[in-house]
C-alpha positions, 0 to 999 in steps of 0.5 A: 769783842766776842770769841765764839765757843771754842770748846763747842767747835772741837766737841767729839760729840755724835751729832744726831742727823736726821734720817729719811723715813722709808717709804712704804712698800710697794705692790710693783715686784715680789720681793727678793726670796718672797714667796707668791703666798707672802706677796699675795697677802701683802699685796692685797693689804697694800691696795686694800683688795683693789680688784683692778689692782688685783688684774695688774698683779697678775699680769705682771706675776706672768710676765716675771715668771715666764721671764725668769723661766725663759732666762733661767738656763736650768729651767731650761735644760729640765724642761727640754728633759722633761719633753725629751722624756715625754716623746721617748715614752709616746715612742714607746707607746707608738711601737707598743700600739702599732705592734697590737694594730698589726698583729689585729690587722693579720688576724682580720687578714686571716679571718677574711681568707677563712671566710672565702674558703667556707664560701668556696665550700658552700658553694661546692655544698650547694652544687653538690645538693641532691646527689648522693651523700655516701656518708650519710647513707653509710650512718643511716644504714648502721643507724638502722641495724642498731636501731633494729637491735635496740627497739628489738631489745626495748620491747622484749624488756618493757613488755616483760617488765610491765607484763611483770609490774602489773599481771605476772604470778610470782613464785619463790624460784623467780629472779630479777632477770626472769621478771625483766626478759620474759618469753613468755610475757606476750603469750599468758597476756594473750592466753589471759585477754585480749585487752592484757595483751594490747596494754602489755604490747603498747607499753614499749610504744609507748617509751619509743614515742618518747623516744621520737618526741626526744628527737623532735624537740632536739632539733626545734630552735631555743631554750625551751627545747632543753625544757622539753627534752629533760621533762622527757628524760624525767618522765621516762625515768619516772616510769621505769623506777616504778616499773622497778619499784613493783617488780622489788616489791614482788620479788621481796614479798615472795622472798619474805613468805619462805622465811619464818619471822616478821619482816617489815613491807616493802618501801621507798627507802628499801628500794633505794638500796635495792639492786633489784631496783637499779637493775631494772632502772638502769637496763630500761633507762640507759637503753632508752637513752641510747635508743633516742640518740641512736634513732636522732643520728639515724633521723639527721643522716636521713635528711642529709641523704640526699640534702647538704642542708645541714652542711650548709647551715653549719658553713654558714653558721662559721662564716657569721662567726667569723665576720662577728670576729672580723668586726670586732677586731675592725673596731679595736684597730679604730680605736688602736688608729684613734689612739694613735693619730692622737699620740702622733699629734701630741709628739708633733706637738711636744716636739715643736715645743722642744725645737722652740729656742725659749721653752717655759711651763705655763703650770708653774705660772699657774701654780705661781698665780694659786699661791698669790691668790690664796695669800691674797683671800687670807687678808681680804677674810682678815679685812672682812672684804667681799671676795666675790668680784676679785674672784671674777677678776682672777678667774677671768685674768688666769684663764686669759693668761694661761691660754695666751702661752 
């Protein structure tokens, strides 16, 4: 009879059992602590950059993700602040742009009222034309009495001033002033010949039909009359300096044959320092240009004597000015009321959102999806894969998941 091995039956000895082997990962879920990025590239690994599996993954990353948002109390209690942050700030703006609509909304109001006065005031204008304007007769008349002095005071100077510069015998005892207001100028032009004296009494006609042009140029429409009226100012200006220059120039070659010694002649950079030079410039020029504002003023108050033309026009020109105002300021309170409307909608909208029960935020899926799928490239750049179709997919899944939330 034989016993068995008792020693075998009481061994302390481990015996070895064997293990089932753990079955591969799967691509079902994300791993507990998983980052999108390590589950992309292991997902991708696992199907071998299957573009259908790829579709699968992400409908099912989207519907995790908006689950664990919508189960998450935190999550939930920030993205209620967040919106509750957002409507507070377009409040603010809404206060912000409603003030700027009102305040633009007075000034149009304003404006308005402005241009009923000025068409109240053409009309009054326009019943008023052709009766006597007072106030006008009023400027004509003192126009009149300076212009008089002024042209009366002009052609004692430029006949005596040319009758000086061109025919006049210098001697030692003449001054500047004598040279610039001589009584005497029209007679020994006279005494001398009939054409001196023609020349010497045209000279200061001459300078008032400038004067003349002036004023019909300053009322002509454009730039060009500022042109105009500067090459008159230049002209005349011109013509007095050399006037000034020959009556220096007289002056200092008499005052130079009473001296003993050599002295140089007379020329241009001598007469800049002059004061001979710049008294006559400045006691023809500076009159000359009072004489043409003075003969302008007296010109326009004798057309408004009996015309409200003027007046008209200048009503008419505010009342443009002030519709330009009024449609520009029309036009900023559109685009006040557009900006508005459109802040309306997304408060309305924010505000839906926030009366929701469950609110989650598509951008976290979306960022969740960016992650996964860069992961998901790495490999298939590792495997050597064409990325092209799973490309498509993914755009194509994102787009259509993302718009369905």
């Amino acid at each position: 009879m034989t016993f068995p091995d008792l020693s075998k039956l009481f061994s302390t000895k481990k015996q070895t059992i064997p293990s089932t082997p753990t079955p591969p990962q799967s691509t079902d879920f994300r791993n507990e602590g998983e980052s999108y990025l390590a589950y992309g590239k292991r997902a991708c690994q696992f199907t071998n950059g299957n573009p259908l599996s790829l579709r699968t993954i992400l409908q099912r990353i989207y519907n995790s993700e908006k689950s664990r948002q919508i189960t998450d109390q935190k999550t939930q209690e920030l993205f209620k602040k967040d919106i509750r942050t957002k409507i507070g700030d377009i409040d603010v703006e809404l206060t912000r742009l409603e003030g700027y609509k009102n305040s633009f909304e007075e000034k149009v109001t304003n404006a308005e009222n402005d241009v009923n006065d000025l068409k109240s005031q053409k009309i009054e204008a326009i019943n008023k034309n052709g009766e006597l304007n007072k106030m006008a007769q009023l400027k004509m008349w003192i126009g009149i009495v300076i212009l008089a002095i002024l042209t009366l005071y002009l052609f004692i100077f430029y006949s005596s001033t040319f009758y000086s510069a061109f025919f006049k015998d210098f001697n030692a005892e003449i001054k500047v002033g004598e040279a610039m207001f001589d009584p005497d100028a029209l007679s020994h032009a006279w005494g001398a010949s009939s054409t001196q004296f023609l020349f010497i009494v045209c000279a200061p006609i001459i300078f008032m039909g400038l004067g003349f042009a002036l004023h019909f140029f300053s009322v002509q429409k454009g730039y060009s009359k500022y042109v105009k009226m500067g090459a008159i100012l230049i002209v005349t200006f011109i013509f007095d300096c050399i006037l000034a220059y020959a009556i220096a120039k007289h002056l200092y070659d008499i005052e130079i044959m009473t001296k003993l010694g050599d002295f140089p002649p007379y020329n241009l950079s001598m007469a800049v320092g002059d004061a001979n030079v710049w008294a006559v410039i400045f006691c023809g020029f500076i009159v000359y240009v009072i004489w043409g504002i003075v003969f302008d003023m007296t010109l326009t108050a004798y057309e408004d004597l009996k015309s409200n033309r003027n007046e008209i026009e200048t009503i008419q020109v505010a009342i443009n000015g002030l519709k330009e105002k009024i449609a520009i300021l029309k036009d900023k309170i559109n685009e006040i009321s557009n900006t508005i409307n459109a802040r309306k909608v997304e408060r309305s909208n924010l505000q839906a959102q926030l009366n929701q029960s469950t609110i989650f935020n598509p951008t976290l899926i979306d960022q969740a999806f960016s992650d996964f799928f860069a992961g998901w490239t790495a490999i298939l750049g590792a495997l050597q894969l064409n990325g092209d179709e799973c490309a498509e997919v993914y755009n194509q899944e994102k787009t259509a998941l993302l718009a369905s939330a």
